[in-house]
C-alpha positions in Angstrom: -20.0 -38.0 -2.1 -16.4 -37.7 -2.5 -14.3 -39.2 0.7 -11.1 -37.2 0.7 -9.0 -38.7 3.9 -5.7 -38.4 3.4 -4.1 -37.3 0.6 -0.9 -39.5 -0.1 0.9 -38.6 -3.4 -1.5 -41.7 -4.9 -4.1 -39.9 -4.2 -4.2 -37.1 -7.2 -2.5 -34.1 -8.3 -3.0 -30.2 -7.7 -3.4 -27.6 -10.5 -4.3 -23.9 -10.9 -8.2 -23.0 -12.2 -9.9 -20.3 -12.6 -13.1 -21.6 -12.8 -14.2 -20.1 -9.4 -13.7 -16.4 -11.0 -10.1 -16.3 -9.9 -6.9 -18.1 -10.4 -6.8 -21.0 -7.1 -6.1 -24.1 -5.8 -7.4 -26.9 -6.9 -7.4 -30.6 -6.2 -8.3 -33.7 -8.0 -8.0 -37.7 -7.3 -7.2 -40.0 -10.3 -10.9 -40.9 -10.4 -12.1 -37.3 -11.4 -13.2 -35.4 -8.1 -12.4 -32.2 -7.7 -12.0 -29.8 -5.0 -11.2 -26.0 -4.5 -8.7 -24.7 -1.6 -9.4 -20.9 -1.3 -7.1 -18.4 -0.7 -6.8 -14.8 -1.0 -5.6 -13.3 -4.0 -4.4 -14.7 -7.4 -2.7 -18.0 -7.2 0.2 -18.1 -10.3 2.5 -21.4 -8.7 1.8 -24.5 -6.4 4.4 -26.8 -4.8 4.4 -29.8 -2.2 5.6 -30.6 0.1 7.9 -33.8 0.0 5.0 -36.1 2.1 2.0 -33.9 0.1 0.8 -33.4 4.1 0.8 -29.3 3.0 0.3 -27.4 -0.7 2.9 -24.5 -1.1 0.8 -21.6 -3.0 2.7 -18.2 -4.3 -0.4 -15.9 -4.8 -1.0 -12.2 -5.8 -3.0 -10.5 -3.3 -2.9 -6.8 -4.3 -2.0 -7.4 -8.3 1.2 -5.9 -7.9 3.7 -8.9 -7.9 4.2 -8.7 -4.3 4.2 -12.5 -4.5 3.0 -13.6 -0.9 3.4 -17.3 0.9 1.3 -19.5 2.2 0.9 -23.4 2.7 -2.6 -25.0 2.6 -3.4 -28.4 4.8 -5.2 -30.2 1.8 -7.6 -32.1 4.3 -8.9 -28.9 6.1 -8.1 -26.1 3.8 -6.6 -24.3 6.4 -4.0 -21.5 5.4 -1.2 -20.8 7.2 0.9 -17.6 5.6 4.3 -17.5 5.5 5.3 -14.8 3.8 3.0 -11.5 3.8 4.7 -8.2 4.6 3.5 -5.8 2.0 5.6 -4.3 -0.9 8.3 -7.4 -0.7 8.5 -9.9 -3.7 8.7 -13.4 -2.9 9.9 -16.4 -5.5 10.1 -20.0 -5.2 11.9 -20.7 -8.6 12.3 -19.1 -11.6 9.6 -16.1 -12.3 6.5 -17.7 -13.6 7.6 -20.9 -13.7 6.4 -24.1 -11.9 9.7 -26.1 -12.6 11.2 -25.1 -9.0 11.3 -27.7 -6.2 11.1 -25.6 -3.3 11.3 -28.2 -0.6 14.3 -30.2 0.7 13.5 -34.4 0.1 13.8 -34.6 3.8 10.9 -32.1 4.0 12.7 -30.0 6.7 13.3 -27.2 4.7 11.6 -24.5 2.3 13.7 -22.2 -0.1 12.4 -18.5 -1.3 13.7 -15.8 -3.0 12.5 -12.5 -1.3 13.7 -8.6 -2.2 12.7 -7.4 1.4 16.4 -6.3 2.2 17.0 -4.4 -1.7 14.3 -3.9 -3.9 16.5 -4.3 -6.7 17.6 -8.1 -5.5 16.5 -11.2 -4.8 17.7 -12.5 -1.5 17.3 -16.7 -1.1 16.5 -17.8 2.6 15.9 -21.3 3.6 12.9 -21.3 6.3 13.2 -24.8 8.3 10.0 -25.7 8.9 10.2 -27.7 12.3 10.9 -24.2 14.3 9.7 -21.5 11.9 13.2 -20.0 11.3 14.9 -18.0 8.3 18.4 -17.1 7.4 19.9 -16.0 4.6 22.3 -18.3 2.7 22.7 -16.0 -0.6 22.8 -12.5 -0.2 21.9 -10.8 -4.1 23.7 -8.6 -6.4 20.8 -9.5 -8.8 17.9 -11.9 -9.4 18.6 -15.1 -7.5 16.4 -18.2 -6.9 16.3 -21.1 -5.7 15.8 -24.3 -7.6 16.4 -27.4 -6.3 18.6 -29.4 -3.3 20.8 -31.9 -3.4 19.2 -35.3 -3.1 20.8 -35.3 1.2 19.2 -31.8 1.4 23.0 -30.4 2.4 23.1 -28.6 -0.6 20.7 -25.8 -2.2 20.9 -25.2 -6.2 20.1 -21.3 -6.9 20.2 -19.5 -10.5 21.2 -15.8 -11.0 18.2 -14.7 -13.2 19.8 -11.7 -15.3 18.3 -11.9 -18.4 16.1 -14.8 -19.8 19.1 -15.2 -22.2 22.1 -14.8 -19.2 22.0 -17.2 -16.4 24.7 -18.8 -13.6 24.4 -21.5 -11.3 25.4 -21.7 -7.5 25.2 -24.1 -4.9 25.1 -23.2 -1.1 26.2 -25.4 1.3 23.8 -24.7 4.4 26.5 -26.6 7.1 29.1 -23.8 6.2 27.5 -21.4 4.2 29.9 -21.5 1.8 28.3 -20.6 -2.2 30.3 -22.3 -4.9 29.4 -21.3 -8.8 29.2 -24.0 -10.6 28.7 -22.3 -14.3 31.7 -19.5 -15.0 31.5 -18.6 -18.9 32.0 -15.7 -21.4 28.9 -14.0 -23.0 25.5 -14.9 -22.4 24.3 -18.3 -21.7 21.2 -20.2 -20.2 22.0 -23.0 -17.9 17.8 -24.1 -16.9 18.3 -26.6 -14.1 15.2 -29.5 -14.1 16.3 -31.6 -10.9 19.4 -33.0 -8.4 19.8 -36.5 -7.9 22.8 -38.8 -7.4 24.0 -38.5 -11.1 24.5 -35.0 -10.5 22.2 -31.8 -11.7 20.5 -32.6 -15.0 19.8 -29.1 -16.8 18.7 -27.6 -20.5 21.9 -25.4 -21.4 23.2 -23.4 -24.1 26.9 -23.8 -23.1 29.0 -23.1 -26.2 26.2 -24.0 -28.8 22.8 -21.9 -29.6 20.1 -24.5 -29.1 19.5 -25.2 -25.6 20.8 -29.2 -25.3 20.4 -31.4 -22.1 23.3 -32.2 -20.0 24.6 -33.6 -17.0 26.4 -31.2 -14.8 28.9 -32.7 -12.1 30.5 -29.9 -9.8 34.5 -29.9 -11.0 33.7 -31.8 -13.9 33.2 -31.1 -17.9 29.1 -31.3 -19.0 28.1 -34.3 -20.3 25.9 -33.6 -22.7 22.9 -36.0 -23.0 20.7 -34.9 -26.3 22.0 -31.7 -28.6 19.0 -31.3 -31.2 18.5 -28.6 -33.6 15.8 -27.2 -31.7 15.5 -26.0 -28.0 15.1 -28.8 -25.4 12.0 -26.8 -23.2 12.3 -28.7 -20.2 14.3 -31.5 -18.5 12.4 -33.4 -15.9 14.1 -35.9 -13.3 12.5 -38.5 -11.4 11.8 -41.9 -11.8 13.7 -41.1 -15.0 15.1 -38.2 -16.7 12.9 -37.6 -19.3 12.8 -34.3 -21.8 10.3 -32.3 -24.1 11.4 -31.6 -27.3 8.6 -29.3 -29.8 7.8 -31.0 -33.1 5.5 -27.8 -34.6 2.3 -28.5 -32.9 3.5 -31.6 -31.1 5.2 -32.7 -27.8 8.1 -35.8 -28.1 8.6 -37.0 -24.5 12.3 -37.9 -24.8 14.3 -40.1 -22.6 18.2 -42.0 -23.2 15.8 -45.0 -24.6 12.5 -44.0 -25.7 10.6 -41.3 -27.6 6.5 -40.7 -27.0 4.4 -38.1 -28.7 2.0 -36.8 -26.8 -1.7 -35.6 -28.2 -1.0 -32.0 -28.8 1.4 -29.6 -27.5 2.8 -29.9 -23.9 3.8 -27.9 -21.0 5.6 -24.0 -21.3 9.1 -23.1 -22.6 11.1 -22.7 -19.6 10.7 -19.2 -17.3 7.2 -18.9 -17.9 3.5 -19.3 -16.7 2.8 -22.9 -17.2 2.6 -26.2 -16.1 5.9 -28.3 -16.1 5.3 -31.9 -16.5 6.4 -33.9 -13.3 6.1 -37.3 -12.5 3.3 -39.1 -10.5 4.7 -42.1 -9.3 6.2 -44.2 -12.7 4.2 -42.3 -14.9 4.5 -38.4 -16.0 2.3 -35.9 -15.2 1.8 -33.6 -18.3 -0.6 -30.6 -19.8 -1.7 -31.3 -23.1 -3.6 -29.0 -25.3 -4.1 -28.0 -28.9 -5.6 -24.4 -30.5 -9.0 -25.9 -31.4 -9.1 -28.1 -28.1 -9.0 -27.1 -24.0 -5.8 -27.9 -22.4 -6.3 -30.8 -20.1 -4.1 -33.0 -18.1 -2.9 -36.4 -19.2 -0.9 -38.9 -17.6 1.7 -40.6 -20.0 3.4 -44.4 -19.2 6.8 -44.0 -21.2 7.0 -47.8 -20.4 3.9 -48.5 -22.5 3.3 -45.7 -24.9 0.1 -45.1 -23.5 -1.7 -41.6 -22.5 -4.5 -41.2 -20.5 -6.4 -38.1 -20.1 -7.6 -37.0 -16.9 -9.8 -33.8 -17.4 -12.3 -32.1 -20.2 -11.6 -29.2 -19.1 -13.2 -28.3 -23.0 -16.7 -29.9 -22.2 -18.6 -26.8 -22.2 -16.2 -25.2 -25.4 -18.1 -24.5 -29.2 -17.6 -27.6 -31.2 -16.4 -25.1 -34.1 -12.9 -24.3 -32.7 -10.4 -23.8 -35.3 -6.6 -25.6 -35.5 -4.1 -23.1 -36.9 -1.3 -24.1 -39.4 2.3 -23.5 -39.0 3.5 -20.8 -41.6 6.5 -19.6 -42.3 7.8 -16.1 -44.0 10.6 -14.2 -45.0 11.3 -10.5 -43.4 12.8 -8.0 -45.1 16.3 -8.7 -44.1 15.9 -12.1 -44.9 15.2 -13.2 -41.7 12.4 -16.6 -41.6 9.9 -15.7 -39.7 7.2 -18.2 -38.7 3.7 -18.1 -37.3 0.2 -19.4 -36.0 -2.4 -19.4 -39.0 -6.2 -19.1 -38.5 -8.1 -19.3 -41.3 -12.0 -19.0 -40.4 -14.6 -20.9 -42.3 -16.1 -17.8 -43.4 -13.0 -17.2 -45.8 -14.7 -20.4 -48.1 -17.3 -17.8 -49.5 -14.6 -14.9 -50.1 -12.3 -12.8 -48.7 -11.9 -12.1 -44.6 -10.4 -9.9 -42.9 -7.4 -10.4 -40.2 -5.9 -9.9 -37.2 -2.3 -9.4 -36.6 -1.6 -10.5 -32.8 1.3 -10.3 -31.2 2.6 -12.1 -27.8 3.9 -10.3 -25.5 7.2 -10.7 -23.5 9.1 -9.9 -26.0 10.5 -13.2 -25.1 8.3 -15.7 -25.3 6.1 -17.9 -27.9 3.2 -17.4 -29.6 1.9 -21.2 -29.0 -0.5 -24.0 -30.6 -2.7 -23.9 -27.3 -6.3 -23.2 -27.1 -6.5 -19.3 -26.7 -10.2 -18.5 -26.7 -10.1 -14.6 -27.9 -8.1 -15.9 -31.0 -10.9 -18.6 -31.2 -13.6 -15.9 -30.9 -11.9 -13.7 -33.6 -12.0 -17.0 -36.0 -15.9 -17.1 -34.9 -16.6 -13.9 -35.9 -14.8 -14.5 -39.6 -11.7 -12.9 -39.0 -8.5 -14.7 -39.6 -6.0 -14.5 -37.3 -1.8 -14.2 -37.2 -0.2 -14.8 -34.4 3.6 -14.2 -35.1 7.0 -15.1 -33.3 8.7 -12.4 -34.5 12.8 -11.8 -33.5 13.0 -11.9 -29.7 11.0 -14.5 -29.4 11.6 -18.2 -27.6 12.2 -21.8 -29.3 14.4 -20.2 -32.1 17.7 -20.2 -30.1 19.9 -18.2 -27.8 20.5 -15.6 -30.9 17.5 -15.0 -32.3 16.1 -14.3 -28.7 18.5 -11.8 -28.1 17.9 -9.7 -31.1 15.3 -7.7 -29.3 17.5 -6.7 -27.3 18.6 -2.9 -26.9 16.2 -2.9 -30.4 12.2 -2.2 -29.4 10.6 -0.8 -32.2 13.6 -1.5 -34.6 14.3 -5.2 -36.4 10.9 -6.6 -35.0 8.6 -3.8 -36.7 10.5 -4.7 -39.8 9.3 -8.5 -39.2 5.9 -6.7 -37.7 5.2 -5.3 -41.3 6.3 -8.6 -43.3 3.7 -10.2 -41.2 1.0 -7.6 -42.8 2.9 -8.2 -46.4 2.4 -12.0 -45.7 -0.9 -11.8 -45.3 -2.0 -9.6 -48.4 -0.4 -12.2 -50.2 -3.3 -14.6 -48.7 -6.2 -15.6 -51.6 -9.1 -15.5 -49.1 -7.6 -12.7 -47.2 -8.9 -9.2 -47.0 -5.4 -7.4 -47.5 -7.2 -4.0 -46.8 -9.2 -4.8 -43.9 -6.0 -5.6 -41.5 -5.8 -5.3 -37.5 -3.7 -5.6 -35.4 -3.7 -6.3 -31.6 -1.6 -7.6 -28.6 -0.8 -7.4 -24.9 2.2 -6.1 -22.4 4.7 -6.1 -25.1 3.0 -7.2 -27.4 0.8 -3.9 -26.7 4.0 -2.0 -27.4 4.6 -4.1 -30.9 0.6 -3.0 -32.0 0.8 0.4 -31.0 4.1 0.5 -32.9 2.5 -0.5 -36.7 -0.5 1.7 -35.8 1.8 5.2 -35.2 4.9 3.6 -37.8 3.2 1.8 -40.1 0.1 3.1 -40.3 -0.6 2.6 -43.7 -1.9 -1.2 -43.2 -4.1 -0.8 -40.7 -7.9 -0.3 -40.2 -8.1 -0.9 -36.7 -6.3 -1.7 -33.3 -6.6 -3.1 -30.2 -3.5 -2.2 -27.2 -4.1 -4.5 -23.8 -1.9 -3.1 -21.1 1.0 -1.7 -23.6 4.1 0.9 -23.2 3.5 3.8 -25.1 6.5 5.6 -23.7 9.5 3.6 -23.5 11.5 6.1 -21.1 8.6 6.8 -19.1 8.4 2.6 -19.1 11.5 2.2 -18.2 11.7 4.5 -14.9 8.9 2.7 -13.5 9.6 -1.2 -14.4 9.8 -3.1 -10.8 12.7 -2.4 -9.1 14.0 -5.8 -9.2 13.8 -5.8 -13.1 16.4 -2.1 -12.9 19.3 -4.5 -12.7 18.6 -5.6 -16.1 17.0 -3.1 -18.2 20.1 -1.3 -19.8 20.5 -4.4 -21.8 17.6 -5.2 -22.2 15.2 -2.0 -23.7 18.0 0.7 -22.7 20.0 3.2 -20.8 17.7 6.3 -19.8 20.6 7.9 -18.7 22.4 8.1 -21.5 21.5 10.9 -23.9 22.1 9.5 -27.4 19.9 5.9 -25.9 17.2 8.6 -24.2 17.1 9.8 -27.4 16.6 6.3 -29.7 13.9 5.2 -27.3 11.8 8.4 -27.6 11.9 7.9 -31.1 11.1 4.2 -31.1 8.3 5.3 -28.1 4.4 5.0 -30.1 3.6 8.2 -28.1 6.3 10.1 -30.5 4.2 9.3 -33.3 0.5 9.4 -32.0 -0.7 11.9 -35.0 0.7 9.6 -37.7 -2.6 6.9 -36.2 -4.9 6.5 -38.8 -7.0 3.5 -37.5 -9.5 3.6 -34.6 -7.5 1.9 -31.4 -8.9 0.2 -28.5 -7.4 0.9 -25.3 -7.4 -1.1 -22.0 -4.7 -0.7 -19.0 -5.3 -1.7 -15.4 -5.1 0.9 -13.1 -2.4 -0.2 -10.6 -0.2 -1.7 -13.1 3.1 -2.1 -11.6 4.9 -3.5 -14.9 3.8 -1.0 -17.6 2.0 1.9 -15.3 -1.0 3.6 -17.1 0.6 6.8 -17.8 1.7 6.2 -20.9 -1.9 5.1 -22.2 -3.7 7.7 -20.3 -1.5 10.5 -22.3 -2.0 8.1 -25.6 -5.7 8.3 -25.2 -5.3 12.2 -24.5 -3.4 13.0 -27.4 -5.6 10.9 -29.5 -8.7 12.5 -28.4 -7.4 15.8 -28.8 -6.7 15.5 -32.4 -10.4 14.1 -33.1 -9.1 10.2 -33.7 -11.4 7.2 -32.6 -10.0 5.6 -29.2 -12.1 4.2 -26.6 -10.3 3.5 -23.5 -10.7 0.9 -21.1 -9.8 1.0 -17.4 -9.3 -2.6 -16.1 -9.1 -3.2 -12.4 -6.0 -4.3 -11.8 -2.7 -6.2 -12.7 -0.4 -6.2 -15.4 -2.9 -8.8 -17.2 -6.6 -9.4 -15.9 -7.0 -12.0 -13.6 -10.6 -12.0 -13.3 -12.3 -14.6 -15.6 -15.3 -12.2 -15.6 -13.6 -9.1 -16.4 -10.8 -11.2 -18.9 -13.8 -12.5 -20.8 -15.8 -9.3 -21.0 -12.4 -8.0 -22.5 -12.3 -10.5 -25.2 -16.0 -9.6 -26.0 -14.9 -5.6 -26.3 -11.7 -6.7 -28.4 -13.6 -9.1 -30.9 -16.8 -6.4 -31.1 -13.7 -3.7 -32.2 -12.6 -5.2 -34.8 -16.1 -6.9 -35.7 -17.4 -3.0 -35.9 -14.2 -1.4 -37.9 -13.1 -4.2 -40.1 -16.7 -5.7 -41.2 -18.7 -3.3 -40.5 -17.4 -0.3 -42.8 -16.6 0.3 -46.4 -12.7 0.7 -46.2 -11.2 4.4 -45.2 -8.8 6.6 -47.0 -5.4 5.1 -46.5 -2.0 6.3 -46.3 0.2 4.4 -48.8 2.4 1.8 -46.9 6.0 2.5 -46.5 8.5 -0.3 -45.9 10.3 0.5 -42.6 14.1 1.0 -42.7 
């Protein structure tokens, strides 16, 4: 029997599961007890507060990204909402991040982000929690956040979100409600704040260099920059210490001004994105350790001593004939280096395989060496796998991040298709049995080579993807229109209306050769399901093979039982058109301009 009492910060830590069915709240003490805290909907972020006496949840009740409120008395699992009315987004930090600090060290206040005045904005509020009121202390012109307050809780730290590659910083001063920006600069920059205290704001930048570095930022004063390697910093983590993650391939250094640990895999998420930041527990840090033939489970690591301790097996129950990938790297046909996450099944020791192209999604953002168990079941089935990071995506600098911009469907097919030429070069690869798949974005990227390159291809799988990028780009959330011109293009403007329809896969449907799996949600409020509904249409109507699958809802499932009966349709697709078959007719392949 597990006593819980109270539950002092000694006690244990608090991560997201979905091992009831649905992302929640869970709770575990250092010994190994566990402990669920329902609530309704999806839970994507956690944060405590200051004396751990309540547990901060952002969660997803309809699927739309109508992020709601709510704090959670870890004794009683009572849940009291903050935040509910319908149709308004709500942030605590950077979008799908958990690197915020929402809470004021006193633990008077909470900060939120909220677009309940202009859908197209995010509003910050401070709520003070000893009388229930709000106010507003930064009224938007775009994405703002909050992200941290000064170590007297005077001050609140808020980033202006524009792009994941074009931030700002601001302080508010909630005695006179004066905002000061703290970051003015030409072109586009990332200043990733990790924590206040009395040095001054320690943050991952790319301030006049295109690796993001880690710096000290004093109000009036020059940076001081703290570690500039020739690789991006991910995330910068103050307490006890100030203590960095640097990627090393498939490993995690833990940096600090004196010491460097490697942790047992690769930890944590670039910044901006679903994940687990490490954070301290007491002297010790806090981190999420994984590999791609091993679960991700959460270790504790003494920088002191050297010394990691893991704290879950989350990979008890996991096949004992998971796969590691190796790190390759390729050349595009501009030159450009691409690199990527090899599988190699051990069916390819007794002859040729075939293999999967998959592509992230994003477009910024990583494919990474983590457990991913449809890749896994893929490998099972003797299929190799590719997972690419192709132009656009993180951990390659500011530059190479941005190339995607304004350019869907343009540079990153050309690296889409050296990723196909890679692999025919592969011995104990199957050159003409190729697939390829991905979700969101990378959706977009699959359908892409299937309607533009379709002369590799024997089969395809599309989770959730635009097939229409004007239609796409009218219906993105309204608080993403602030950003989009930049970032995919200007609807408005003929001759850009006119390059995304002809980058759009829907332009090119009768060119698809290969069968193609499709599954969209059907409340989908970042890629709606038009665009795949007309896909499927079109594709029907000229006597191709597509099944279509309607998910329930979301952008991306978030129902284990409905995620993993996904991965079983995926795998079973390819299984049945790239094993199964004697190869089909193909169109020769033509290089893309």
């Amino acid at each position: 029997m597990t006593l819980w009492g109270a539950w002092p910060a000694t006690s244990g830590f608090a991560y997201v599961s979905d091992a009831s069915g649905r992302p929640q709240p869970w709770l575990q003490t250092w010994q190994g007890h566990t402990r669920i805290l329902p609530v309704e909907g999806a839970v994507t972020r956690l944060a405590w507060r200051p004396d751990e006496s309540r547990l901060l949840v952002v969660t997803d009740v309809t699927g739309t990204q109508d992020y709601r409120l709510a704090e959670i008395d870890p004794l009683t699992g009572d849940v009291e909402w903050i935040a509910t009315e319908p149709g308004v987004r709500r942030e605590i930090g950077v979008p799908y991040s958990s690197a915020s600090h929402p809470y004021s060290p006193d633990g008077r206040l909470l900060a939120y982000a909220t677009s309940a005045r202009d859908a197209t904005c995010l509003d910050v509020y401070v709520r003070d929690l000893t009388d229930a009121t709000t106010r507003m202390v930064l009224e938007g012109d775009d994405r703002y956040v909050p992200v941290c307050f000064s170590p007297d809780s005077r001050h609140l730290l808020v980033l202006k979100f524009h792009q994941n590659t074009d931030h700002d910083l601001y302080t508010c001063d909630l005695t006179t409600g004066r905002v000061h920006h703290l970051t003015p600069h030409h072109g586009p920059a990332k200043y990733q704040a990790g924590g206040w205290n009395e040095d001054g704001i320690y943050l991952c930048t790319t301030e006049g260099r295109d690796h993001l570095g880690v710096a000290l930022l004093r109000p009036g004063r020059p940076l001081e920059w703290i570690a500039t390697p020739d690789a991006d910093v991910e995330n910068v983590i103050v307490g006890p210490q100030v203590v960095w993650t640097v990627p090393r391939d498939q490993r995690t250094l833990l940096c600090t001004r004196d010491t460097t640990l490697e942790l047992p895999g690769f930890a944590s998420q670039p910044f901006g994105y679903d994940g687990f930041v490490p954070r301290f527990a007491g002297e010790r840090l806090l981190a999420q350790v994984g590999a791609g033939d091993r679960a991700t489970d959460y270790h504790l690591a003494d920088l002191a001593t050297g010394r990691t301790r893991q704290l879950t097996d989350f990979g008890a129950d996991l096949p004992a004939d998971l796969v590691a990938p190796t790190t390759v790297w390729f050349t595009g046909t501009d030159g450009l280096e691409i690199s990527g996450l090899l599988y190699r099944p051990p069916a390819a020791a007794a002859g040729p395989v075939p293999a999967v192209l998959t592509v992230h999604g994003g477009p910024e953002w990583a494919a990474l060496p983590v457990h991913d168990p449809l890749i896994q079941r893929l490998v099972r089935a003797g299929i190799a796998v590719l997972a690419p990071n192709v132009r656009g995506s993180t951990g390659r600098g500011l530059a190479y991040q941005r190339l995607i911009y304004r350019d869907w469907g343009g540079g990153d097919l050309a690296d889409l298709e050296a990723c196909a030429r890679y692999l025919r070069t592969l011995e104990w690869v199957d050159g003409e049995r190729l697939g390829v798949h991905g979700m969101s974005y990378g959706g977009f990227a699959a359908l892409s080579c299937l309607t533009r390159l379709p002369g590799y291809w024997r089969a395809g799988a599309v989770i959730c993807g635009p097939a229409d990028l004007e239609s796409d780009v009218r219906a993105l959330p309204p608080t993403w229109r602030r950003r989009v011109t930049e970032w995919i293009g200007d609807v408005e403007d003929p001759e850009d209306l006119a390059r995304l329809r002809e980058a759009s896969p829907l332009t090119h449907a009768a060119r698809i050769q290969a069968p193609v799996l499709l599954a969209h949600a059907v409340d989908d409020a970042t890629v709606v399901i038009n665009g795949t509904e007309q896909l499927h249409k079109t594709l029907t109507s000229l006597g191709k093979t597509a099944r279509f699958i309607r998910l329930s809802r979301g952008h991306l499932p978030d129902d284990r039982e409905e995620r993993d009966a996904l991965d079983a349709a995926v795998v079973q697709w390819f299984h049945d058109h790239l094993t199964a078959h004697p190869p089909a007719a193909k169109e020769a392949p033509r290089h893309h301009p």
